[in-house]
Structure formats: structure tokens, C-alpha cells
TIDOSE-449613 format. One line per 4 residues: number of its first residue (from 1); their letters; for each residue x, y, z of N, C-alpha, C. Coordinates in Angstrom, 3 decimals. Example, Ala and Ser with C-alpha at 12.3 -4.5 7.8 and 13.67 -1.06 7.14 Angstrom:
BEGIN
1> as> 13.190/-5.690/7.800/12.300/-4.500/7.800/13.200/-3.300/7.800 ~ 12.850/-2.250/7.080/13.670/-1.060/7.140/12.900/0.030/7.870
//
This chain:
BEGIN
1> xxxx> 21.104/129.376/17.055/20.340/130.531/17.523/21.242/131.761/17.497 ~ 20.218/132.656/17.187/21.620/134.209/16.970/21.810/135.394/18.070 ~ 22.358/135.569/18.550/22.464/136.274/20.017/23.163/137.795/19.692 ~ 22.001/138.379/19.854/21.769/139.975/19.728/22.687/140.800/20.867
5> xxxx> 23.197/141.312/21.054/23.803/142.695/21.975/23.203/143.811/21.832 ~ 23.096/144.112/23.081/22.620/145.436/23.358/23.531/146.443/23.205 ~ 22.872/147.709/22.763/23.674/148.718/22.666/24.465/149.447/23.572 ~ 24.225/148.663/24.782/25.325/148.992/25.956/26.411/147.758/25.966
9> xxxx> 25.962/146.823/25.473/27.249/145.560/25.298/28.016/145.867/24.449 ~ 27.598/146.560/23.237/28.269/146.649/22.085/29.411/147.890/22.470 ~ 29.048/149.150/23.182/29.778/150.363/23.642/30.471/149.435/24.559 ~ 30.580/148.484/25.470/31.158/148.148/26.793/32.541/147.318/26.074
13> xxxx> 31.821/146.382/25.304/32.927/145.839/24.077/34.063/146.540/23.800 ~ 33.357/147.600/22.965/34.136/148.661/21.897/35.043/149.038/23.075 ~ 34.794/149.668/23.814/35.767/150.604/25.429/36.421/149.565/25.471 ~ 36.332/147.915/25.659/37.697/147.613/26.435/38.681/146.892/25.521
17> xxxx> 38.413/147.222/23.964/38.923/146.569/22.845/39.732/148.200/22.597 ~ 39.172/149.221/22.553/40.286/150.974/22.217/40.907/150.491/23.200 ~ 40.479/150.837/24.907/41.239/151.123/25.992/42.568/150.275/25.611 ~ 42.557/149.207/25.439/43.701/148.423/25.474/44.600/148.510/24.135
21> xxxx> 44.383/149.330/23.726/45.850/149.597/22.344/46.635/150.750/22.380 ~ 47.833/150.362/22.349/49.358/150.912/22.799/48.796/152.664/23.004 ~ 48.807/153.108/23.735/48.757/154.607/23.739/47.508/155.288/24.702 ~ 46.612/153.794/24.659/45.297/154.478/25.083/44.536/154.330/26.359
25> xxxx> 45.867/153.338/27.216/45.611/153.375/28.632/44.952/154.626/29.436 ~ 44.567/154.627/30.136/43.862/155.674/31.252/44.756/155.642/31.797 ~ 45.509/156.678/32.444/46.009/157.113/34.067/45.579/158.309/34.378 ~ 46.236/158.317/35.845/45.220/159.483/37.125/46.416/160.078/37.350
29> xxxx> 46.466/161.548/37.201/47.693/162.094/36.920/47.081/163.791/37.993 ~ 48.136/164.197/38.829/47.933/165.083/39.609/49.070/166.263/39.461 ~ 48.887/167.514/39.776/50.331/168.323/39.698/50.368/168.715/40.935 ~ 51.186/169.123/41.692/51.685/168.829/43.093/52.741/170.491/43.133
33> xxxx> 52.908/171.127/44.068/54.445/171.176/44.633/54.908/170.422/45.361 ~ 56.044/170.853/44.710/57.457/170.027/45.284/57.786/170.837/46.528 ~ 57.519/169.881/47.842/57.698/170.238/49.575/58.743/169.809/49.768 ~ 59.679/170.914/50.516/60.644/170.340/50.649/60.541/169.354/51.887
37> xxxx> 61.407/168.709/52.802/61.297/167.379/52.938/61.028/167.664/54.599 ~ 61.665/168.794/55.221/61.606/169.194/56.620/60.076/169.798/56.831 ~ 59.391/170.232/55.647/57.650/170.045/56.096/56.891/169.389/55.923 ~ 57.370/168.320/54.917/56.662/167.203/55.115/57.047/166.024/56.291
41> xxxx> 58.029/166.278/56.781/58.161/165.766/57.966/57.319/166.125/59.174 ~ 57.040/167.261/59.159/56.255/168.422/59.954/55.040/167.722/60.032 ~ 54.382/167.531/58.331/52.874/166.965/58.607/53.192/165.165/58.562 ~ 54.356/164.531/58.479/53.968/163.000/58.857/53.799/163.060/60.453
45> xxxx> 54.382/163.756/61.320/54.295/163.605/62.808/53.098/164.099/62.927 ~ 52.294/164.915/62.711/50.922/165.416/62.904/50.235/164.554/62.657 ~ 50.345/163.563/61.146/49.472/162.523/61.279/49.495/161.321/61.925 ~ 50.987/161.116/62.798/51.433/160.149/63.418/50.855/160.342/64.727
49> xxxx> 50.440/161.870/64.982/50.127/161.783/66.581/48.541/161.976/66.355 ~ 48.041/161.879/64.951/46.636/161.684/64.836/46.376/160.280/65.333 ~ 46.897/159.229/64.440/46.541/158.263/63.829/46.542/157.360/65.394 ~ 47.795/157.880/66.198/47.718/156.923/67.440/47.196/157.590/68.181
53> xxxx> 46.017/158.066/68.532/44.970/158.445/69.452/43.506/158.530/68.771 ~ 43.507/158.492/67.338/41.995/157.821/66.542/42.452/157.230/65.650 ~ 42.938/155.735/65.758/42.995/154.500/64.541/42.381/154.598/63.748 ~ 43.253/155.124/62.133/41.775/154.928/61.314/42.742/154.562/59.953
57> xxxx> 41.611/153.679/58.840/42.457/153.335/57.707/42.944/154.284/57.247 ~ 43.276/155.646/57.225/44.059/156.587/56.276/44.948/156.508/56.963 ~ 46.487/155.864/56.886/47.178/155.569/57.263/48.076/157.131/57.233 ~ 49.155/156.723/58.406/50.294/158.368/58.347/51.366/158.396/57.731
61> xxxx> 51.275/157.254/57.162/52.023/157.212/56.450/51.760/157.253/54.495 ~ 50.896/157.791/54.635/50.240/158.540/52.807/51.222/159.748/52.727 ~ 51.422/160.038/51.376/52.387/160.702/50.798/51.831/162.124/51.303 ~ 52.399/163.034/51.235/52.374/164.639/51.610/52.134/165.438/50.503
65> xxxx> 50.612/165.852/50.144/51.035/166.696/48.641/49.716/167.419/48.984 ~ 50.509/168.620/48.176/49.363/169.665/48.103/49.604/169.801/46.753 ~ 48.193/169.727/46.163/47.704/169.527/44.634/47.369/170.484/44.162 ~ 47.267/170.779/42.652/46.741/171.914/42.114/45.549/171.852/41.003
69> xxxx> 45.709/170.495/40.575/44.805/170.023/39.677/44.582/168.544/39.728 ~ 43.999/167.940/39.415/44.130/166.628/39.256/43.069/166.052/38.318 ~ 43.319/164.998/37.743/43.058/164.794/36.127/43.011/163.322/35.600 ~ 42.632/162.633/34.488/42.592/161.882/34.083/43.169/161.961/32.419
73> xxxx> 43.849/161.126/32.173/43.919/161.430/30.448/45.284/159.726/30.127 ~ 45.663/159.585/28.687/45.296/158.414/28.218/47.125/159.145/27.900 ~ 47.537/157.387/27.930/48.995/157.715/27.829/49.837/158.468/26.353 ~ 49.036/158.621/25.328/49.281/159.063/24.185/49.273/160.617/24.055
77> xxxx> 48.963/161.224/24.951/48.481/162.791/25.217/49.630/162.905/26.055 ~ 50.017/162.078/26.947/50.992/162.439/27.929/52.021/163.406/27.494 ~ 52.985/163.437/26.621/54.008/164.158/26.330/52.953/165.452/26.157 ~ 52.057/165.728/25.459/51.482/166.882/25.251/51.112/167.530/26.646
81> xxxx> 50.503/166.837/27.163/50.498/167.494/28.910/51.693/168.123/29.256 ~ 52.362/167.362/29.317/54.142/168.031/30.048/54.481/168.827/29.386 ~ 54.628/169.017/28.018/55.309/169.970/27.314/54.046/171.599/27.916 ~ 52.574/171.050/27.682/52.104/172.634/28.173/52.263/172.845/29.391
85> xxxx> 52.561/171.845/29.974/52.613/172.544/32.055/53.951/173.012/31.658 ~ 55.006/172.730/31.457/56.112/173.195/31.011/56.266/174.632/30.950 ~ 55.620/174.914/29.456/55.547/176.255/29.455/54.940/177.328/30.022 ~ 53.618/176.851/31.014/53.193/177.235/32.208/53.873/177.785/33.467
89> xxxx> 54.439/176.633/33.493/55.071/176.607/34.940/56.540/177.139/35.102 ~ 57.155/177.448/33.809/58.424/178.308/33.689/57.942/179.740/33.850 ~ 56.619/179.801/33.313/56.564/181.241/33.460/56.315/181.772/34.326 ~ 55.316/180.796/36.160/55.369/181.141/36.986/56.904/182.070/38.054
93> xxxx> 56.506/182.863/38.915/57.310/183.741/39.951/57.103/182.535/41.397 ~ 58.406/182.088/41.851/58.171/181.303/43.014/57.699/182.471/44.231 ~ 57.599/181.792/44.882/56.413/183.236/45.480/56.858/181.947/47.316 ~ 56.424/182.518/48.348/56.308/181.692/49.978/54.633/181.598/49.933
97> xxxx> 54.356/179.972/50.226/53.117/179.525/50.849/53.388/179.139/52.163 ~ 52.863/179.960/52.994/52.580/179.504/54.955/51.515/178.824/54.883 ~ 51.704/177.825/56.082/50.313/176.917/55.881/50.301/177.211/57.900 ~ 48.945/177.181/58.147/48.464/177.774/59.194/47.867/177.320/59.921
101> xxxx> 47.965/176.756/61.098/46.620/175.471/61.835/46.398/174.648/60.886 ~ 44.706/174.061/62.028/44.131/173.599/61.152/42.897/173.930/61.071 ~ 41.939/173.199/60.107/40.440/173.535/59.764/40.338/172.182/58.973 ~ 38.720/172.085/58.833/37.765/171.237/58.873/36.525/171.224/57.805
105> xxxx> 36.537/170.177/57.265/35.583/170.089/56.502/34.448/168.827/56.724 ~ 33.389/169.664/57.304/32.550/168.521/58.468/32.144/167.669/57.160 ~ 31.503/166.348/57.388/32.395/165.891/58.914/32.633/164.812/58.948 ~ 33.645/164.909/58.206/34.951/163.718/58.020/36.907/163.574/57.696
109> xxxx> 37.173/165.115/57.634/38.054/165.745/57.086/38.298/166.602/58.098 ~ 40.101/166.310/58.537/41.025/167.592/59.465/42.027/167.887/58.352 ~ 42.449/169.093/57.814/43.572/169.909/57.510/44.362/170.576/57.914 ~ 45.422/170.901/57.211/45.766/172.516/57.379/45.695/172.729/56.248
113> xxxx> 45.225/173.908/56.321/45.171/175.453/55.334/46.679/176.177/54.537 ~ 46.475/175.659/53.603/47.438/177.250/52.906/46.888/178.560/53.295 ~ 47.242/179.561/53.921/46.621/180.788/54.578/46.898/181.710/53.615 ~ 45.513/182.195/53.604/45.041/183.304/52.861/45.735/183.724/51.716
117> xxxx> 46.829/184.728/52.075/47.885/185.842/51.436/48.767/184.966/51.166 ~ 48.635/183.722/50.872/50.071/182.856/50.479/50.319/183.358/48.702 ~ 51.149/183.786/48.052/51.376/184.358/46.528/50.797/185.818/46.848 ~ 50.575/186.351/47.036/49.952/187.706/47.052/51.327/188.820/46.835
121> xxxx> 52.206/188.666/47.365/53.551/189.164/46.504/54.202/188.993/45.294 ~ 53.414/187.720/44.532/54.125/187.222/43.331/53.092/187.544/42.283 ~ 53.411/187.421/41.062/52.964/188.525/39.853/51.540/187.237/39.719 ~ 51.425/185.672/39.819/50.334/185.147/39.979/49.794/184.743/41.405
125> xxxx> 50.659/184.187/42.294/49.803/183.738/43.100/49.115/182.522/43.055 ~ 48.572/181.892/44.064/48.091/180.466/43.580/46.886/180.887/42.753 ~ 45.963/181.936/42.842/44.692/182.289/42.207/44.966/182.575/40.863 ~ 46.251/182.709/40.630/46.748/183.152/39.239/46.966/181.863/38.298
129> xxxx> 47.417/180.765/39.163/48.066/179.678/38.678/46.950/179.168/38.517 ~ 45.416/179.046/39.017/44.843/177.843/38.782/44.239/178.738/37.202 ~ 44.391/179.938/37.196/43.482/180.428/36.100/44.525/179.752/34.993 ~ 45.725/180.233/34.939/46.615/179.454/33.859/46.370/177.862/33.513
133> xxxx> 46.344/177.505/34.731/45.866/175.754/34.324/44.836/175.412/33.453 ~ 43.384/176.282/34.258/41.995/176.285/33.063/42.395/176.723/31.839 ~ 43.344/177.067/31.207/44.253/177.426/29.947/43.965/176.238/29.253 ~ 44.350/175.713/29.849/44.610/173.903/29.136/44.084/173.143/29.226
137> xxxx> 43.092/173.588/30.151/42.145/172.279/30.783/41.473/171.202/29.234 ~ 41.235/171.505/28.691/40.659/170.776/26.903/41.384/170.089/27.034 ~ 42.652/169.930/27.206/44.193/168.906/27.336/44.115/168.304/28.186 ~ 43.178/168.741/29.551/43.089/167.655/30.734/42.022/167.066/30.945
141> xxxx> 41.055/167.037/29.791/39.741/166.468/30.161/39.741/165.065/29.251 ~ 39.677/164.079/29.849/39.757/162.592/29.478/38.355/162.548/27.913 ~ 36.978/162.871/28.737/36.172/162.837/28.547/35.148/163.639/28.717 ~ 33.784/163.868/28.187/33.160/164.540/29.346/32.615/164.185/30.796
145> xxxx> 32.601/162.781/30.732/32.490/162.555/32.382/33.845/162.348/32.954 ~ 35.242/163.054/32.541/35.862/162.736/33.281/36.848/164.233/33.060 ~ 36.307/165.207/33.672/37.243/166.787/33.585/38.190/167.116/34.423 ~ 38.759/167.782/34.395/39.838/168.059/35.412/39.073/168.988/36.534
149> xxxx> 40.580/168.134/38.046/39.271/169.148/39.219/40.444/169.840/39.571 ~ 40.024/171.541/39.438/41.441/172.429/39.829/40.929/172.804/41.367 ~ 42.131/172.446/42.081/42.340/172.752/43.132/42.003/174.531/43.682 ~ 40.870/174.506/44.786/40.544/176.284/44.778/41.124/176.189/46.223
153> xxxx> 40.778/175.438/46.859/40.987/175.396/48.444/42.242/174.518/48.855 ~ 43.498/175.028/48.704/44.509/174.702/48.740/44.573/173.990/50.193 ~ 45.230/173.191/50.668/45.309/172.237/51.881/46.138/170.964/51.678 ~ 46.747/170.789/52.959/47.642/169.190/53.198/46.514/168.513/53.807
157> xxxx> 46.181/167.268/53.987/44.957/166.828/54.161/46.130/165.765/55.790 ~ 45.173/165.946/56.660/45.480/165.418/58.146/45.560/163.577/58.035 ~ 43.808/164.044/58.156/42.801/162.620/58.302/41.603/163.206/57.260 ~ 41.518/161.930/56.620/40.034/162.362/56.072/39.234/160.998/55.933
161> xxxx> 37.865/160.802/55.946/37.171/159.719/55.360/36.635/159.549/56.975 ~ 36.785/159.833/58.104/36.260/159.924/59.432/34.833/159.536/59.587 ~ 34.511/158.972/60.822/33.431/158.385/61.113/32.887/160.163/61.595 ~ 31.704/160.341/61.293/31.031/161.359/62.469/31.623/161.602/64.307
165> xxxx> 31.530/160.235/64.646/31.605/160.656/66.080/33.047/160.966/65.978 ~ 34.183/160.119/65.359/35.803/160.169/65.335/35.784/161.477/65.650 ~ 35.474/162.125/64.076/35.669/163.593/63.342/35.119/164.694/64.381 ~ 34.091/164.246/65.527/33.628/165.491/66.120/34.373/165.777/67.588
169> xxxx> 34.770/164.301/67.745/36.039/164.642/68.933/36.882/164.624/68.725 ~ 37.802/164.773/67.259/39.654/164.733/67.198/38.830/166.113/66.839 ~ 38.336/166.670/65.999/37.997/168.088/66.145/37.980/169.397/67.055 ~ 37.173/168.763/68.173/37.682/169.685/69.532/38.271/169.788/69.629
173> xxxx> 39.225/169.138/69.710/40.784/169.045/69.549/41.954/169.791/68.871 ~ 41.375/169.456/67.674/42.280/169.718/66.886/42.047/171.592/66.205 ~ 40.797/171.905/66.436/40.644/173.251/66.346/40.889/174.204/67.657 ~ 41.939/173.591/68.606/42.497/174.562/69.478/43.772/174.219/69.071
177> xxxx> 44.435/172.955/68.486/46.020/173.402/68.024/46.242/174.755/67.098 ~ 47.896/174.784/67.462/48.016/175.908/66.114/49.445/174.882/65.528 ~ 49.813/175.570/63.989/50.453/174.711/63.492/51.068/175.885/62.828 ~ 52.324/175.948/61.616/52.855/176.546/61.099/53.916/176.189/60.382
181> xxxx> 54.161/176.315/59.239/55.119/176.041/57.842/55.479/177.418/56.917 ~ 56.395/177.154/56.727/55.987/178.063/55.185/57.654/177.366/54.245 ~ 57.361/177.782/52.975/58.384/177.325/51.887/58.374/177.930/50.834 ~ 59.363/178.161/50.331/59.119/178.908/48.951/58.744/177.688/47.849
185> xxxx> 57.661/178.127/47.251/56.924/177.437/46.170/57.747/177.723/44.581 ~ 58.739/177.032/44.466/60.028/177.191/43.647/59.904/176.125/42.176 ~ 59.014/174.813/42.218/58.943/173.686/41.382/57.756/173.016/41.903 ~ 57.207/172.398/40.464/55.733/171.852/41.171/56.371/170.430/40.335
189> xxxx> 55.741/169.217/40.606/56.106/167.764/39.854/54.447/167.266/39.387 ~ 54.548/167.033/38.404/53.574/165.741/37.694/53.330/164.444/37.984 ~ 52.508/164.002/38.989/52.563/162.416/39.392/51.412/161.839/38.662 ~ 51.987/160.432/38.456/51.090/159.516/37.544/51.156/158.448/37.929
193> xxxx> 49.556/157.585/38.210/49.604/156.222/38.339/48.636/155.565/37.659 ~ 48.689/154.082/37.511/47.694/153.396/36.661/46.771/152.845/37.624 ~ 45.630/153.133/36.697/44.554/152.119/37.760/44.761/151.032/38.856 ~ 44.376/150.828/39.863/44.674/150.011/40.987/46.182/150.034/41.455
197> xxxx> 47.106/151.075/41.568/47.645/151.109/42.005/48.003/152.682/42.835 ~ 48.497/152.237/44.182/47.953/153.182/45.351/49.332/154.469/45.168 ~ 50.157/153.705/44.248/51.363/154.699/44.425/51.562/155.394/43.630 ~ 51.939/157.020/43.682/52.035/158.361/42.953/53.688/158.042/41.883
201> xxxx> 53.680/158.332/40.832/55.298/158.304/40.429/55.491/159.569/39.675 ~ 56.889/160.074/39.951/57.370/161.231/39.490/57.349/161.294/38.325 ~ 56.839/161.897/37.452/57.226/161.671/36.089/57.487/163.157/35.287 ~ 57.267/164.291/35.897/57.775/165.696/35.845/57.991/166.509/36.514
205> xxxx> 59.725/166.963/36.853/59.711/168.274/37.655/59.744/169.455/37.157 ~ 58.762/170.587/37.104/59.274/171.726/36.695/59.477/172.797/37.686 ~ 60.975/173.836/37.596/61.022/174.311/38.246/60.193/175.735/37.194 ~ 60.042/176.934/38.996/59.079/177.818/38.492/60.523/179.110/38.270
209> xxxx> 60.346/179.760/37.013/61.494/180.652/36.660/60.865/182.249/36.274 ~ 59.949/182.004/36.202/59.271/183.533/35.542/60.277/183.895/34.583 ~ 59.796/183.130/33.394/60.386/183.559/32.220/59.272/183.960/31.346 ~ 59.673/185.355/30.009/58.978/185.806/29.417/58.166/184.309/28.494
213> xxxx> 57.006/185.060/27.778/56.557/183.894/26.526/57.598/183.266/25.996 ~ 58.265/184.041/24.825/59.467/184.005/24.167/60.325/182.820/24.378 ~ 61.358/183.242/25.888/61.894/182.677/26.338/61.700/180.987/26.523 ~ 60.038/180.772/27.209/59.547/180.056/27.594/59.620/178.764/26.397
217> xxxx> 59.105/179.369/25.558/59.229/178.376/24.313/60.009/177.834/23.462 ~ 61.125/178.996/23.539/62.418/178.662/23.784/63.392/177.161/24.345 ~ 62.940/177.761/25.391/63.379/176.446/26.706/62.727/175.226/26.419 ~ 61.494/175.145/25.518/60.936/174.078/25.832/61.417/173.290/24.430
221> xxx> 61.937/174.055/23.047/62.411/173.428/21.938/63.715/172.844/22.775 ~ 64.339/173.621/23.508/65.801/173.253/24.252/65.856/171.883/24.928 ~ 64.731/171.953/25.573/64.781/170.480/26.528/65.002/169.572/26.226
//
């Protein structure tokens, strides 16, 4: 007897016969600054004095990152990614981000805020940087169901994933603390991990130099 496939068996096939040849793995790849280590200490105790007065699986001990994009794309593109954040991100001006209390995104989510005027002295600014990123975005889109999401609402994330009732009483709460950081935003890093696995790995630091075009491309035949 002869056994027909459907045209969704046949696509489901095909995907996990590409996916699996040398180059064409999927990973989940994020760009980050690089915090220095005395404010991320700042926000592990914040989530340490969350976590032991509302128990909840987002543990306080999750990594500390404030993101700028985050993305999907296939290990064969990889070098092409780095080389354009590269020339991106040399050309950025390190500029001071203050991060300010906190705030809330009902209702399951406590933060703090990057505040307002954080880059507003520097020739981009974070509003500058995400426009440079959409530069490249064609380079960060896996697929069309899978595009890059640029970061607009900059934030260190507290607690998130909260029950309703949790979220509406660590809230009272937590919208009469005040909080405060700031750092110069000097190098951002590239983290990458493979499916089912929970941990971020370094795999690019660039520092930010505000260097001309020229220069920029320069530096990057140099590397």
C-alpha cells in the first residue's frame, strides 16, 4: 500500500532535514550592554529582597541585562552579524544611562526604568542606536515569522511572569521605593544560546569608540 504525505509532512520533513546541516542551526541571540558588575549587584539584591517576600519561579538569581535587540538567526550568518554590529557599535559615543525606581507593566511585571534623558548628551543616544540597528535588521530576521524585536522601552526586569494578586501587592510596594544607578554605556556584548538551553554566552564584546565611517571599516579589516 502507498502512503501519501501531506503537504505539511512534506515542509515538516524538509525543516528538520536543512535545520540540521553544518551551518544551519537556529540560535537566540540578544545584544546587551556591558554593566559593570557593582550595578548589577545593585539589581541581584533587589531581586533577592523581592524573591524572599513573594516566592516566585523567576529566580534572583537570572542574569542582569538590559537588551537592545533580540533576534533569531542560523549559525552560518553569524560572523556576518558581528562584523555589522561591529561597525555599528564603533561608531557609537559612550554616553551615562541612570536607571531610576521602579515601574510596572500590569500585571505581571516590576522594573526599573532607564530614565528618560539617558544619551541625550551623546551624538545618538539610545533612540539613535535602535534606529542604527533597524539598519540591519534584513541581517536579523531569521524568517518572516521570526524578526528581530528592538528594544524601545529600555529596562532591567525585577520580577516578571507574576500572578495578578502577587503583582498587585509587591506593587504597592514597590511603587513607593526609589532606586538609582547610573554607568557609562562604554561596550555592548552579543549573547548566544541554542535551543533549550537557559544560559546566555559571550560571544562579542564591542567597545563603543565614535569612530568616523572610514575609520570604522578600517578597524574592522584590522580585527
Amino acid at each position: 500500500m502507498q502512503v501519501h504525505q501531506s503537504v505539511g509532512e512534506k515542509r515538516q520533513e524538509g525543516f528538520f532535514r536543512y535545520s540540521s546541516m553544518p551551518g544551519y542551526q537556529e540560535h537566540e541571540y540578544q545584544l546587551v550592554w556591558s554593566i559593570p558588575d557593582a550595578v548589577k549587584e545593585k539589581i541581584r539584591k533587589i531581586r533577592v529582597g523581592f524573591q524572599e517576600k513573594y516566592p516566585m519561579p523567576y529566580g534572583a538569581g537570572q542574569q542582569v541585562l538590559l537588551p537592545l535587540v533580540k533576534f533569531k538567526q542560523r549559525q552560518l550568518l553569524e560572523e556576518r552579524v558581528k562584523h555589522s554590529i561591529y561597525q555599528l557599535a564603533t561608531g557609537w559615543r559612550p554616553f551615562q544611562i541612570r536607571l531610576q525606581d521602579f515601574a510596572a507593566q500590569p500585571s505581571h511585571s516590576i522594573y526599573v526604568p532607564v530614565a528618560a534623558r539617558s544619551g541625550s548628551s551623546g551624538d545618538a543616544g539610545l533612540a539613535g542606536i535602535t534606529r542604527d540597528l533597524k539598519s540591519i535588521q534584513s541581517l536579523l530576521r531569521l524568517d518572516k515569522e521570526h524578526t528581530p524585536f528592538f528594544i524601545t522601552d529600555h529596562k532591567i526586569l525585577v520580577a516578571g511572569k507574576l500572578p495578578p494578586p502577587i503583582f498587585d501587592k509587591a506593587w504597592l510596594e514597590y511603587a513607593q521605593k526609589s532606586f538609582s544607578a547610573q554607568f557609562l554605556a562604554d561596550a555592548c556584548l552579543l549573547l548566544k544560546r541554542s535551543a533549550g538551553n537557559p544560559n546566555w554566552q559571550i560571544i562579542q564584546r564591542v567597545e563603543l569608540r565614535n569612530l568616523p565611517v572610514g575609520v570604522k571599516q578600517q578597524s574592522l579589516f584590522e580585527a
